[in-house]
Every structure is written in C-alpha cells, then in structure tokens.
C-alpha positions as CSV (number, residue, x, y, z in Angstrom):
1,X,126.4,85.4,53.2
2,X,123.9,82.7,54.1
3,X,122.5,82.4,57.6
4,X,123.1,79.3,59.4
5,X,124.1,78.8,63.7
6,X,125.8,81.4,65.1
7,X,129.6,80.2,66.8
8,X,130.0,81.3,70.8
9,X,133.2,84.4,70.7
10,X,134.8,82.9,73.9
11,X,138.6,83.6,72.8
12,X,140.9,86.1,73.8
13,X,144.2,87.8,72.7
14,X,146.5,84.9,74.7
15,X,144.0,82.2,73.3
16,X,144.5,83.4,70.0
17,X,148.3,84.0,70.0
18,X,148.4,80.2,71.7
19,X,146.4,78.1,68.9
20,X,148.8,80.3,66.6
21,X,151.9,79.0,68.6
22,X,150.5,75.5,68.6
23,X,149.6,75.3,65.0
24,X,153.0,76.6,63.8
25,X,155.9,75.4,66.6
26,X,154.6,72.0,65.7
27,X,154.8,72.0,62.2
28,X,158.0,73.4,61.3
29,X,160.3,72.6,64.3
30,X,159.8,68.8,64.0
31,X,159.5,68.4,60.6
32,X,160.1,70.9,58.2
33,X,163.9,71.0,58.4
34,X,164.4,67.8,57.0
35,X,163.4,68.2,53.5
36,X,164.8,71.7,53.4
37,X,168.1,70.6,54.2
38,X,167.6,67.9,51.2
39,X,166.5,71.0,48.7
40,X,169.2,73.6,49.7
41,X,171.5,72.4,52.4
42,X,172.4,75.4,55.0
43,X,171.2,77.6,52.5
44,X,167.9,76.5,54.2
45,X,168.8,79.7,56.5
46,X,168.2,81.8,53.5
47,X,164.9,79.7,52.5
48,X,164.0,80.5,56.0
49,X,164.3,84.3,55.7
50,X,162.8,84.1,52.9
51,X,159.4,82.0,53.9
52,X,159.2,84.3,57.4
53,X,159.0,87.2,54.9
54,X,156.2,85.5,52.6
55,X,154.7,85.1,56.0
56,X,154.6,87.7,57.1
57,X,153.5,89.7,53.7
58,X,150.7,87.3,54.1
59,X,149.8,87.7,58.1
60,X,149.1,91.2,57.1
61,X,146.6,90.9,54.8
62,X,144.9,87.9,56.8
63,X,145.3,90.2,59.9
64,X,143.8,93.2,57.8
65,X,140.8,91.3,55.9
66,X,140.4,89.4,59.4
67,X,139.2,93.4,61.1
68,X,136.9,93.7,58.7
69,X,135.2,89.9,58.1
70,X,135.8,88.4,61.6
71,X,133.7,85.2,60.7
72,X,135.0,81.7,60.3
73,X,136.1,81.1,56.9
74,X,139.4,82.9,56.8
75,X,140.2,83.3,53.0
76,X,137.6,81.7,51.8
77,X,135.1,84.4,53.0
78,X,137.9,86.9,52.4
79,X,137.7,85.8,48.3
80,X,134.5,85.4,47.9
81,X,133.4,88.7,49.3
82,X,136.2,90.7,47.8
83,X,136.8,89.1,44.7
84,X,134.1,86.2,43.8
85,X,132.7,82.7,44.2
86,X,135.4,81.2,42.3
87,X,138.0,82.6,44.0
88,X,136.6,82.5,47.7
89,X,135.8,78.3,46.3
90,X,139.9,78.0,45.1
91,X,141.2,79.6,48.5
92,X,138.7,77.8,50.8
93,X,139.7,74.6,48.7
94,X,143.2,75.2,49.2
95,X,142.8,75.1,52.7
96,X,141.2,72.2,53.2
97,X,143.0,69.7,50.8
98,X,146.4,71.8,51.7
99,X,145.8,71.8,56.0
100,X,144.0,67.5,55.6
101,X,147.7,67.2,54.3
102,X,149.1,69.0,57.0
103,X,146.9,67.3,59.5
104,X,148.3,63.8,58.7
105,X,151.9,65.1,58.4
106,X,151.4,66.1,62.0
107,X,150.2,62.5,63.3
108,X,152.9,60.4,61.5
109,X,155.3,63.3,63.3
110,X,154.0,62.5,66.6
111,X,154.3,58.3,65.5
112,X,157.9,59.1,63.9
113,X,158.8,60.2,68.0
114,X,156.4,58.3,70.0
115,X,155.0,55.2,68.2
116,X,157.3,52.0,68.8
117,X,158.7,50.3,65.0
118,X,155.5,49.3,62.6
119,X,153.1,51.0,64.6
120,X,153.8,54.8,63.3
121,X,150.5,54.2,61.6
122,X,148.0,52.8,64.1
123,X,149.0,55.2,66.5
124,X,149.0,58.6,63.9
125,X,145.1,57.0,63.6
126,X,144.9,57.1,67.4
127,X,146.0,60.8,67.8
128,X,143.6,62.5,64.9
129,X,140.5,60.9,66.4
130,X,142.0,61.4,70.2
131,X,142.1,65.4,69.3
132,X,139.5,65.2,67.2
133,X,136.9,64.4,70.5
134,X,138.5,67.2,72.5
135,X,137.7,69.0,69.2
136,X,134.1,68.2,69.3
137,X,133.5,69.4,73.1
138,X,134.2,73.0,72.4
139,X,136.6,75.8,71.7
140,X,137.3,76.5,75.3
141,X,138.7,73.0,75.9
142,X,141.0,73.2,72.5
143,X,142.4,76.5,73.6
144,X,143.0,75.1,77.2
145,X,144.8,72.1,75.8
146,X,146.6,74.2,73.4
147,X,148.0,76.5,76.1
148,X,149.4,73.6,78.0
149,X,151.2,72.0,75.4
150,X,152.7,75.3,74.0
151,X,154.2,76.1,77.0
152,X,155.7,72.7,77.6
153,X,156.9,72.2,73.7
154,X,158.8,75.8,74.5
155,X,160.3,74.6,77.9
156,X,161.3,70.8,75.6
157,X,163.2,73.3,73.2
158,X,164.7,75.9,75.6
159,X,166.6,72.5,77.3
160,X,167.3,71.4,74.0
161,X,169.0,74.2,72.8
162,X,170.9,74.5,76.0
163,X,171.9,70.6,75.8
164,X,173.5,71.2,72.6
165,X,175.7,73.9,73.2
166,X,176.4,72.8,76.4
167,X,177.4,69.7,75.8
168,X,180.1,70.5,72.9
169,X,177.7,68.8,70.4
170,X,177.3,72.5,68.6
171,X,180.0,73.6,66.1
172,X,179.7,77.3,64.5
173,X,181.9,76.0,62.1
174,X,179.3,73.3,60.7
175,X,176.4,75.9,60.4
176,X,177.4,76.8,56.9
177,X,178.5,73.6,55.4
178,X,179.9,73.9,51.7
179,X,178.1,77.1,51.5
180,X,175.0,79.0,52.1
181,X,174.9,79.1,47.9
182,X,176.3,75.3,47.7
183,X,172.4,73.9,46.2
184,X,171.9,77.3,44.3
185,X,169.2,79.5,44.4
186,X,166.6,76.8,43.2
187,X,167.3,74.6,45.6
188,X,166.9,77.9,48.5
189,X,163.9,78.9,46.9
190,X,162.3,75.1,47.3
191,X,163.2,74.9,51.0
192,X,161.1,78.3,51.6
193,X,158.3,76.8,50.0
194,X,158.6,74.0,52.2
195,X,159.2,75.4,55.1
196,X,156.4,78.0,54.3
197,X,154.2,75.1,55.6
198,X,155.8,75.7,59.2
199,X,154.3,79.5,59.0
200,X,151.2,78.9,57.9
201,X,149.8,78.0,61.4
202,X,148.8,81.8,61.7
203,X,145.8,81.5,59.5
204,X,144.5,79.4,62.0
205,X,143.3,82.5,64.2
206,X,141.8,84.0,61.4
207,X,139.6,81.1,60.2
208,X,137.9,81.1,63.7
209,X,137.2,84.7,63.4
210,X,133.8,84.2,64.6
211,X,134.9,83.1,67.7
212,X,137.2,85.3,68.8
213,X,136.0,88.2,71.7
214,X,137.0,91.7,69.9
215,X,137.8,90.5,66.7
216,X,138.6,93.4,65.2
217,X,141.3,94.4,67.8
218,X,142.0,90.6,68.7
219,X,143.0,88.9,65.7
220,X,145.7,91.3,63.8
221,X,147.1,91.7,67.2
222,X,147.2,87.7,67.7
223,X,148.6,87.0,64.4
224,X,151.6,89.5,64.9
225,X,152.7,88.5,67.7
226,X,152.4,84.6,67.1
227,X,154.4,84.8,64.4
228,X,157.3,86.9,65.8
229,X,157.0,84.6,68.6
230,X,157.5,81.2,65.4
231,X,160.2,83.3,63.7
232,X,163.1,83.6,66.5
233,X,162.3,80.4,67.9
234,X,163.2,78.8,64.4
235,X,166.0,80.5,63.4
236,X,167.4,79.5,67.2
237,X,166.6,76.0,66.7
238,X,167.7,76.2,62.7
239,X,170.8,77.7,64.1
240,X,171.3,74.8,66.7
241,X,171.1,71.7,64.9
242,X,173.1,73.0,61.8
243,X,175.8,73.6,64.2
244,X,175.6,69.8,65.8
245,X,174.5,67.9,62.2
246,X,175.2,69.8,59.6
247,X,173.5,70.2,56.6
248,X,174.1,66.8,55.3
249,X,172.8,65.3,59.0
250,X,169.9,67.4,59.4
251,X,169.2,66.0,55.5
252,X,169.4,62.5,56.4
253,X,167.3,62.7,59.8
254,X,164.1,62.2,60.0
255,X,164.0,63.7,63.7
256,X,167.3,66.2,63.6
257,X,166.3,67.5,67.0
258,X,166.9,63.9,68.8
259,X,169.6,63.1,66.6
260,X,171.8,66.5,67.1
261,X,171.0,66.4,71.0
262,X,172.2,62.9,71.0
263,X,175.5,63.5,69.1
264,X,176.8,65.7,72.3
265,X,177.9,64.4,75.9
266,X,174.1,65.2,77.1
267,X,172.6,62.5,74.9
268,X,171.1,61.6,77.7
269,X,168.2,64.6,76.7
270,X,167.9,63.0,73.6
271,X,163.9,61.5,75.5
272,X,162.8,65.3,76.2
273,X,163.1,65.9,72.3
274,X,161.2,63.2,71.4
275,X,158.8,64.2,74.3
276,X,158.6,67.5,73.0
277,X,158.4,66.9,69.4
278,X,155.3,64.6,70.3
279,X,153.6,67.3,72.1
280,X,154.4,70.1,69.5
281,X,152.8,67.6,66.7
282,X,150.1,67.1,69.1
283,X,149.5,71.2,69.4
284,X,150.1,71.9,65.6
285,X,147.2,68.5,65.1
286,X,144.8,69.9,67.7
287,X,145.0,73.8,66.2
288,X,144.4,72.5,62.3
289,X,141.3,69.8,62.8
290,X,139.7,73.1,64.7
291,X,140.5,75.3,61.7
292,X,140.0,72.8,58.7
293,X,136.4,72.2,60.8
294,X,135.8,76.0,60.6
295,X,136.4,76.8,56.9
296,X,134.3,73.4,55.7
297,X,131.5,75.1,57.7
298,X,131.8,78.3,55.8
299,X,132.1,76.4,52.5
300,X,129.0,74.4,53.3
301,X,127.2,77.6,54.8
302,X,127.6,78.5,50.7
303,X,126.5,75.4,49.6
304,X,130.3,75.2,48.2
305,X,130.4,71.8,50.8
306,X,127.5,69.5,51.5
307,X,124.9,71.7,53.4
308,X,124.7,69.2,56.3
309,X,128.2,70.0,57.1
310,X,127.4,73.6,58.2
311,X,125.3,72.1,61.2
312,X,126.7,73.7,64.8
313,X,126.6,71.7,67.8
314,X,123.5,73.1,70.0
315,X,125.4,72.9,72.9
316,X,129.6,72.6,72.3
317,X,129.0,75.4,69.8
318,X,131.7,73.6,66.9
319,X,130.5,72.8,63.3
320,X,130.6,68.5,64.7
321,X,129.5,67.2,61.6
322,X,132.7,69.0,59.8
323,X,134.6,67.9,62.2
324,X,133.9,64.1,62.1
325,X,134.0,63.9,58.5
326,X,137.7,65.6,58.1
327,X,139.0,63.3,61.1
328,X,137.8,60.1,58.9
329,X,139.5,61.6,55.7
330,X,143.1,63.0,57.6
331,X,142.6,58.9,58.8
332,X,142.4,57.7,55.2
333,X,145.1,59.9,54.4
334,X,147.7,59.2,56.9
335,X,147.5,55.3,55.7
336,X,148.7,56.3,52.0
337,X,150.8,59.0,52.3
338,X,154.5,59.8,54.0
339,X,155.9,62.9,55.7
340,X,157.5,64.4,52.8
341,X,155.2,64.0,50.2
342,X,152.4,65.5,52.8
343,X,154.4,68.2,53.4
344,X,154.8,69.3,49.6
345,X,151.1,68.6,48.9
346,X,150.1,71.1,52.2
347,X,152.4,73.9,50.8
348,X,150.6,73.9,47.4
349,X,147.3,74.5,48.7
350,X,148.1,76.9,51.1
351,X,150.2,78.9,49.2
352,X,147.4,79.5,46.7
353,X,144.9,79.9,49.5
354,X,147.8,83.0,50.6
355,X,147.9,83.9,46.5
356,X,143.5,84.8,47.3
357,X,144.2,86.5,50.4
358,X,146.9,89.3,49.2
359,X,145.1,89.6,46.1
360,X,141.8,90.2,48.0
361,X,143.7,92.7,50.7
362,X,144.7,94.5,47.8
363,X,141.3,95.3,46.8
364,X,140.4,97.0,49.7
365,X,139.3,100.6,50.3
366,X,141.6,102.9,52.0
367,X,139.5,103.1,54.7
368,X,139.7,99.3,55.9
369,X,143.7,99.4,54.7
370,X,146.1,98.8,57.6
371,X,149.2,98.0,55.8
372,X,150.7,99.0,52.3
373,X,149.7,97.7,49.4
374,X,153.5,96.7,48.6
375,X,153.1,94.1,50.5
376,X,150.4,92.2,49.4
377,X,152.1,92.3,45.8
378,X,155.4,91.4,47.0
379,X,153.0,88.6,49.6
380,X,151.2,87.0,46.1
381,X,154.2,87.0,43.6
382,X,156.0,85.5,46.0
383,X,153.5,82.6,46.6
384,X,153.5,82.1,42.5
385,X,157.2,81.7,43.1
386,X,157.4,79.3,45.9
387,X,154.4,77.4,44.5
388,X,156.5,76.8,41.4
389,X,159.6,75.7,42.7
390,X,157.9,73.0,44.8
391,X,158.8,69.5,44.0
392,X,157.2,68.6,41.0
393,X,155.5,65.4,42.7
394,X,153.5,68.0,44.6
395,X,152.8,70.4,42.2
396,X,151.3,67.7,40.0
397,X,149.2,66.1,43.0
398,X,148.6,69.6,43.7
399,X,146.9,70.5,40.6
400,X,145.0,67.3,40.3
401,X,143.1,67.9,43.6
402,X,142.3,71.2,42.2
403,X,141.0,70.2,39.1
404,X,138.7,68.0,41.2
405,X,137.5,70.7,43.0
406,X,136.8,73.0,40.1
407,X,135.1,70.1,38.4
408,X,133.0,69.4,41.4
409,X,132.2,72.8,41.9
410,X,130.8,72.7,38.0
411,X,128.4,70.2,38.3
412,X,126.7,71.3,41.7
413,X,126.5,74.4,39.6
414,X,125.2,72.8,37.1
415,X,122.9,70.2,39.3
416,X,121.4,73.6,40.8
417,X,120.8,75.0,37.2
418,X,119.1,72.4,36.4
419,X,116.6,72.1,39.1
C-alpha cells in the first residue's frame, strides 16, 4: 500500500463499542421503521431477524479481516488486498456514495424532530458542518462526544419504552396486525434490506482501524459487542411501537417513536423522544462523517480519490481535507433528496461494499480464519438478495452512481497510461 501520514491509535475497546452504538442506534431507531412497516407491515419483525443475521454474517468477516488489516479503509483495503483493485475500488465506492446517503438521512432525521416547519433543511445543513468541525479537531473529541450522546439516546429510549407500556398506550394484540405474512415474503425481504442500513453502523469501527489501540484484539471484540448491544435494543423498541401503532401507524409516521408515546396517557413524554431521536441522529451523523473521512483517505492514499485528499492534519491527526470535501457534498445532498429515498440509495452501496468483504474473508488462510467459512457465503448471498429486493428507485440510482465510479475509475487509468 502507498505511504502517506500515519493516523494517532488513541481508541480503546469502550471508544470503539460507543462510535459503533452511535453510528447504528441512530440510524435505525429513528428512522428505519417507517419504510419497513410500508414494505412488509409487522412482518418487519421477521425483516428484522433477518437483517441482524446479514449483520452479523457480515460483522464477522469485517471483525476477522479488521485483525489482520487494522488500517483505515475497512473493505476497501480488505478488497483490494485480498481480491484486487477493482474490487477494493467497488467496496470503497460503495461506502462512500452508500454512508454520504446515510449522512444526510441522518441530518433531515435530526430536522424531522428538532427543526421548526420549512426549516428541516437549513438546519440538517447546520448539523453536518456543526459535527463536521468537532470532526476536524480529532478523534479523541468525536469519541468523547459520542459517548455522551449514546448514553443519553439509551436513557431517551429506556423512558420511552417504559411510557408506553405504562401508560396503556401498548397493545400485544396490535403487534401482529393482519399477519406477520400479510405483505408476503417480498415485501419481508425489502424491509431487511432497509433496515440493514440501521446495522451497518458497525463498519464504522473497522474503517478507523488505524486508530484504534490493539487493533487486533480491539476491534472484533468492539464489533461484537456493539452489535448485540443494536440488536435487543431494536427488537425492544420494534416490539414497543407495533404494540401502540400498529403496522399501519408505524407506516404512516414519519417519527413512530413520538407518535406511539403520545397516543398513551403519558403523552406528555412525547418532548424526550423527540429529544432523543435528535441526539441519536446526531451520534449516528458524528460516527459516519469520521468514517466516510477515513475510507476517502484510503482511496486517495491509492490514487483511487484525488491524492490531495489523503493529506493528515499535522496536528488533530484526521484526513481534514476528506473531511471538508464530504461535509460540502452530504450538504448538496441533503437539499435534493428525502428520507426514504436516502435510505434506499445507502442500503445499495453498503450492501455491496458487505458483498466485498465476505467474499474477501472467504479467501483467507486458515491461519488468519476466526469464524467459518459458512458464514461469509450465507453473509454475501444474502446481500445479492436484499440488494435485489430494494425498491427499484434505489437500485436504479444505485447502479447509476456505480457506473460513474467505474467509468471514473477508467479514465484516471487511462489518464495514467497515458502519461
């Protein structure tokens, strides 16, 4: 791999396990319910077994390729060194049009809860360049910040929860609407790939590899436990506001926490949901501008991004001019997209950057193996599968965006041929 600035390792196990929490809490609690409910109704429950187990297929071999490449990148440097250019280019790609989606899904979140009517916009603007400063002054800071809105986005939910059900707003009886099966096994299949986005916060650990202490120890450890951590705490809240709602409710909301928390005698909580589900966008916001920063510097360490991105600040140790340039794009994007369509859009690239990562765990010697090899197959058929029951608006957008890439990546080939 090319030489370039070396990153400062100042993060530990609970750092780790808390940029996980903070990139994946946010994204799925607050927003991915809503268009799974539209896909699949409660059968969402299933869709949501069924993304935990993708994710966790796919934590494995991020956790098991992370032991033995702990530098930033993530799959990107995963591909490229097991399996190619081209394929490191398509994962690292992935990642970064997939997680810019994710980025703005996560500022018009924290506008849909905290922004007054016609200002969701301004104020999404306000929050990407807000975190991306913090950003910019270091790793330590982001995992700091991190840690402090975890723990108050889990203390939002845990009185949320208990609102609910204490309040009579919770039914059993409404969990299951016309059927776990009522939207078939398309519509089941769709809501895992969308709410696969809400899992994919793990890979955020790995693609700062380089500056994690003990990396080999550190990181499959962080990336277990963070995502055990994501799993109960959404099938709790899943659970919850199917209960209050129902399928058809949780459908029509655009913020089902604040809506089924209001529908009981406590609707006076109704503020700490929209209090938490501002600070869990925040978290999931503040986790993916650090990792989206740390793959572009990999790609441009390979020359497969403008070199001049690859530049680390002398002194906050963070790839600055990365970081700058991706908080103008996730800007530019958040004033021409919505929430659903960005969701859709992020779950295309990142299933495919997933698709690179089992196939490259699978290509590993015994000796660097930690997990079976059954599970990367069953981890990269099953991203093929959710990738092609997305919504076809984001499997078209999807493909476009890659064809870009692959096109760009031909004529800076070419360009360097030619020299």
């Amino acid at each position: 791999m090319s030489s370039s600035p070396a990153m400062a390792r100042r993060l530990g196990t609970v750092d780790a396990v808390m940029i996980g929490l903070g990139s994946m809490i946010g994204a799925g609690v607050f927003v991915a319910f809503t268009p799974a409910a539209e896909s699949a109704g409660s059968g969402l429950l299933i869709g949501l077994a069924v993304a935990a187990f993708v994710a966790f297929c796919n934590a494995t071999s991020s956790a098991q390729l992370a032991t033995v490449y702990p530098v930033s990148g993530g799959t990107y440097v995963y591909g490229r060194e097991r399996l190619g250019p081209w394929p490191g280019f398509l994962a690292g790609w992935g990642f970064v049009i997939g997680k810019t989606a994710s980025s703005a899904a996560m500022a018009l979140t924290f506008a849909a809860y905290a922004a007054p009517v016609g200002w969701e916009r301004p104020v999404a603007i306000a929050a990407v360049v807000l975190l991306a400063m913090v950003n910019y002054h270091g790793v330590t800071r982001t995992a700091a910040l991190t840690r402090v809105i975890v723990v108050g986005v889990l203390i939002a939910l845990a009185v949320i929860v208990a609102a609910i059900w204490a309040s009579g707003a919770g039914d059993a009886s409404r969990i299951t609407g016309g059927g776990l099966l009522s939207h078939g096994w398309y519509g089941i299949l769709q809501s895992a790939g969308l709410l696969f986005f809400a899992f994919a916060g793990y890979a955020r650990i790995a693609t700062m590899g380089e500056e994690v202490r003990e990396p080999r120890r550190t990181i499959p450890r962080a990336i277990v436990i963070a995502l055990g951590i994501t799993v109960v705490v959404y099938a709790v809240i899943a659970v919850t506001v199917l209960s209050s709602l129902g399928p058809a409710g949780v459908a029509e909301s655009p913020v089902p926490l604040a809506a089924a928390v209001s529908s009981g005698t406590w609707s006076g909580m109704a503020p700490v949901a929209r209090i938490g589900a501002a600070l869990a966008s925040l978290g999931a916001l503040l986790a993916l501008i650090a990792g989206l920063g740390r793959t572009s510097l990999a790609m441009a360490r390979e020359s497969d991004l403008p070199r001049w991105l690859a530049a680390v600040h002398p002194r906050y140790k963070v790839p600055h001019r990365a970081e700058v340039l991706l908080a103008v794009v996730i800007c530019a994007v958040i004033l021409v997209t919505d929430l659903r369509g960005a969701i859709g859009f992020s779950s295309f690239g990142v299933l495919i950057y997933y698709l690179v990562a089992n196939i490259a765990a699978y290509t590993q010697p015994r000796q660097d193996r930690r997990y079976p090899k059954a599970l990367q197959v069953v981890g990269a058929l099953a991203c093929v599968v959710l990738v092609a029951t997305l919504p076809l608006i984001s499997v078209s957008a999807g493909l476009t965006m890659f064809a870009v890439g692959i096109l760009y990546r031909v004529l800076r080939l070419w360009a360097l041929k030619v020299r």
